[in-house]
N, C-alpha and C positions, 0 to 999 in steps of 0.2 A: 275730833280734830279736823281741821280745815286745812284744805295742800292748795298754792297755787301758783302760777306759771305769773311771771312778773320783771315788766324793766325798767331799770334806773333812769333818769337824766343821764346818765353817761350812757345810753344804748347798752352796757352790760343786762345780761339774761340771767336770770335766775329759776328755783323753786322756796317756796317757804312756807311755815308754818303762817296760821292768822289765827292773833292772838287777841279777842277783842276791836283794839284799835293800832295794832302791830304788826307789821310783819319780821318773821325772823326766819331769816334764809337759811337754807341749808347746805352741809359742808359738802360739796360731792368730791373731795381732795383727794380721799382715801381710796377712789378709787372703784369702790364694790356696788356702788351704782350712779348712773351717768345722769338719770332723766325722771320725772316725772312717771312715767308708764313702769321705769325698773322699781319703782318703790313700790308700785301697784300690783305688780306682777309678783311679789315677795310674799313669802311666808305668811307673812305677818306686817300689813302696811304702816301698822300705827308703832310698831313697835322699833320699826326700819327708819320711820321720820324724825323719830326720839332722840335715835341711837346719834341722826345729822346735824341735830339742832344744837346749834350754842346759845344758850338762854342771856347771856349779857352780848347778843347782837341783836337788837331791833330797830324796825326803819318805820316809819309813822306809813300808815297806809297811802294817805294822800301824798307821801313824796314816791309815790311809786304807780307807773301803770301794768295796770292788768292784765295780763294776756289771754286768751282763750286757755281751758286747761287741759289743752289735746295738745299731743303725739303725731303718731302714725295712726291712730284710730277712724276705725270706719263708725259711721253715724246711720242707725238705721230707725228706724222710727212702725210707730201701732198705730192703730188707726179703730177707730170705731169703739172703745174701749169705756165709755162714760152714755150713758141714756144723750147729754145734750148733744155731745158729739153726733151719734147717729140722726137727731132730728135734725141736724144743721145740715149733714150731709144730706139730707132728704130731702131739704129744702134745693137745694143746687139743683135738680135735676128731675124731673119726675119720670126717664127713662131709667136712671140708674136707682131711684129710690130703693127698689123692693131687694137691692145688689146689697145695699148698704145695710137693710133691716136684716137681711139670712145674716151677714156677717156680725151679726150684733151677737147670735142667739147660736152660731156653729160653734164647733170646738176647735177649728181652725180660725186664729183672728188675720184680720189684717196685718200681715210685713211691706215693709218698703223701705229700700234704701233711700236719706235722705242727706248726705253730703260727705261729702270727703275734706280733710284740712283743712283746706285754701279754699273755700265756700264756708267757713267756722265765722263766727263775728265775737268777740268779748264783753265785756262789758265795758261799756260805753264807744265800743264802736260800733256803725252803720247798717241796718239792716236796708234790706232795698224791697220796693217794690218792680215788680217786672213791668217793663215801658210795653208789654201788650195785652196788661191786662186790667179791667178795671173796678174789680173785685178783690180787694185782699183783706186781710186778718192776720193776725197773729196769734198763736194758740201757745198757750204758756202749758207745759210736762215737765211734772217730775221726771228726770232723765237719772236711767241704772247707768253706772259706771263696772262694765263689766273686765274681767283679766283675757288674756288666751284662752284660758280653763274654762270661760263663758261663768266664773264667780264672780260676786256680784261685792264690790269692793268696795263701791262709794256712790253717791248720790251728786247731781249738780242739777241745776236749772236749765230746760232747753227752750227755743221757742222757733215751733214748727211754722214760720211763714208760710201763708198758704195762697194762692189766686183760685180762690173759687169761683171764677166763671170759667177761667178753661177748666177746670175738672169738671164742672157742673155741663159745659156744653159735650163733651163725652169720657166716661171712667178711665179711656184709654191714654188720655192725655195727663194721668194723674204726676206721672213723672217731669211734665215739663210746669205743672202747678206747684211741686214743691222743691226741686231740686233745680240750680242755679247759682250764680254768683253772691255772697252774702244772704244766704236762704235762710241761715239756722243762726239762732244765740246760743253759746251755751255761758255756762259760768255762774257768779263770779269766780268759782272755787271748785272744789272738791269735798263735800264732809265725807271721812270715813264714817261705815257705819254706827259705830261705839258713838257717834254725836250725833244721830238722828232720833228723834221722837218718833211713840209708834203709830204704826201707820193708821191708824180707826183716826188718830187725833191730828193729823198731819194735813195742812191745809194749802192751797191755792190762789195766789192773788192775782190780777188784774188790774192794772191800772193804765190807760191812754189818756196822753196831753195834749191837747192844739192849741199853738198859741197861747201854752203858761194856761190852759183853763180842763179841767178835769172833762175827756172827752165821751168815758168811759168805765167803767169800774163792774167788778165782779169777783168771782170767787164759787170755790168747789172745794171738795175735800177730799183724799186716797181713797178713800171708805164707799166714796160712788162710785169708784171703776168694778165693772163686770169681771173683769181678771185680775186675777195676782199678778205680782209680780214674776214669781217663779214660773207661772204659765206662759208667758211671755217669753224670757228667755228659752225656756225648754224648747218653745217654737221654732226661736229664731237659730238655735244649734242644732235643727235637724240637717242633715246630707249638708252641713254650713260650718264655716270652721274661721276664726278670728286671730292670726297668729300674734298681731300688734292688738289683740282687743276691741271694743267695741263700746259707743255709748249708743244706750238704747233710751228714745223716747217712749211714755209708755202711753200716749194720748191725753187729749184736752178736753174738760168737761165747763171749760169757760171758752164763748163763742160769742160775738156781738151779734145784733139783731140783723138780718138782712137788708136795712137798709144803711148799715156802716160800712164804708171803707175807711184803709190808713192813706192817708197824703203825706209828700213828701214833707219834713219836718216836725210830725208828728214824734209824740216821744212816749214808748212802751217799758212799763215798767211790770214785773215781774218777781214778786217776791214767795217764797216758801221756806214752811216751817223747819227748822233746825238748818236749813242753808243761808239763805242769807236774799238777797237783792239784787236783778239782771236790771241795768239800765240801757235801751240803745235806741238812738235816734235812726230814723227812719228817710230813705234816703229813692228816689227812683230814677229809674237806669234811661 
């Protein structure tokens, strides 16, 4: 099952089931949940979204825009988690390299907070590059959709924007490399887990456009990340607590070659298995 945050031509807000090539909203009339995050934060999400659905209301998807599918949730993101990833970061920097390889190989991985709400972009809206930097990428992750409980509810697409020359010119500035105004994608949707494929067979795509012309393309699979999933999380709940939730990136094992950057107009596309396709054009500040 697939949830997502969605608004009419009339500006009306919703959430809804996607069905194919459907959306079919849900009732929150009754009362017993308000939002996206209450369905998540339930018992039982898939059986919660059921209970909302009226099966003879559906709205074609293209008459509808997409919203990011966040709340109040914090966005926090892994790092170093895929063999390309750490060579890419090694590439940035030959002071911070040997920082990157220990963290490849400790039991401790890289956390880092990577956006709040209102730095969220959706699908098909604007990612940015930052106007001081002249190195950027895009890193497409599977992103855990986790509860309060730090349970791991649902999956979505994120995509960690990254300026690797300021991190590359020092580790310390990693925060102002990734976090920012329109930093992160997430979306289209939500799969609950009951609609995901397992993870050995679970894939990664890549795609950048310039100018309508294939600028880029790649691809990875779950089955190359160094950590599970649930090691991850267990991490990110130590002395750390999520009362609205949390979507966690879990790292990117597609990386363009050092001599790519994204330019303004470029357009990132982002697809993975059992979820669906992030489109967002590329925008700088």
């Amino acid at each position: 099952m697939k949830l997502a945050k969605y608004m009419l031509p009339t500006g009306q807000t919703g959430v809804g089931r996607i069905e194919q090539d459907d959306l079919l909203p849900l009732d929150f009339s009754k009362g017993q949940y308000r939002s996206l995050f209450e369905i998540l934060e339930s018992d039982n999400p898939h059986e919660s979204a059921e209970f909302l659905t009226h099966e003879d209301q559906r709205i074609p998807l293209n008459h509808v825009t997409l919203l990011p599918p966040i709340d109040n949730q914090e966005v926090w993101a892994a790092g170093v988690t895929y063999k390309r990833s750490r060579t890419a970061r090694m590439e940035e920097s030959e002071t911070a390299a040997s920082c990157y390889d220990r963290v490849y190989v400790s039991p401790r991985p890289e956390l880092f907070f990577k956006a709040s709400p209102h730095r969220v972009s959706g699908y098909g809206q604007p990612l940015r590059i930052r106007k001081d930097s002249e190195w950027n990428v895009p890193e497409p992750e599977m992103t855990l959709v986790l509860n309060s409980r730090l349970q791991l509810v649902g999956f979505t697409i994120g995509n960690d924007m990254s300026s690797r020359d300021i991190e590359g010119d020092n580790p310390l500035y990693l925060p102002q490399a990734k976090v920012y105004d329109q930093c992160c994608g997430l979306g289209p949707w939500i799969t609950l887990p009951v609609g995901m494929p397992p993870r050995e067979t679970t894939n990664i795509y890549l795609v950048i456009r310039r100018g309508g012309q294939e600028e880029f393309r790649g691809q990875t699979s779950i089955d190359q990340m160094a950590r599970t999933y649930e090691n991850i999380i267990g991490w990110l709940g130590r002395d750390n607590s999520f009362p609205s939730g949390a979507f966690l990136l879990t790292g990117t094992g597609v990386v363009p070659d050092s001599s790519f950057t994204l330019q303004a107009n470029d357009e990132v596309e982002i697809s993975i298995d059992g979820i669906g396709t992030l489109v967002n054009p590329i925008v700088q500040g």
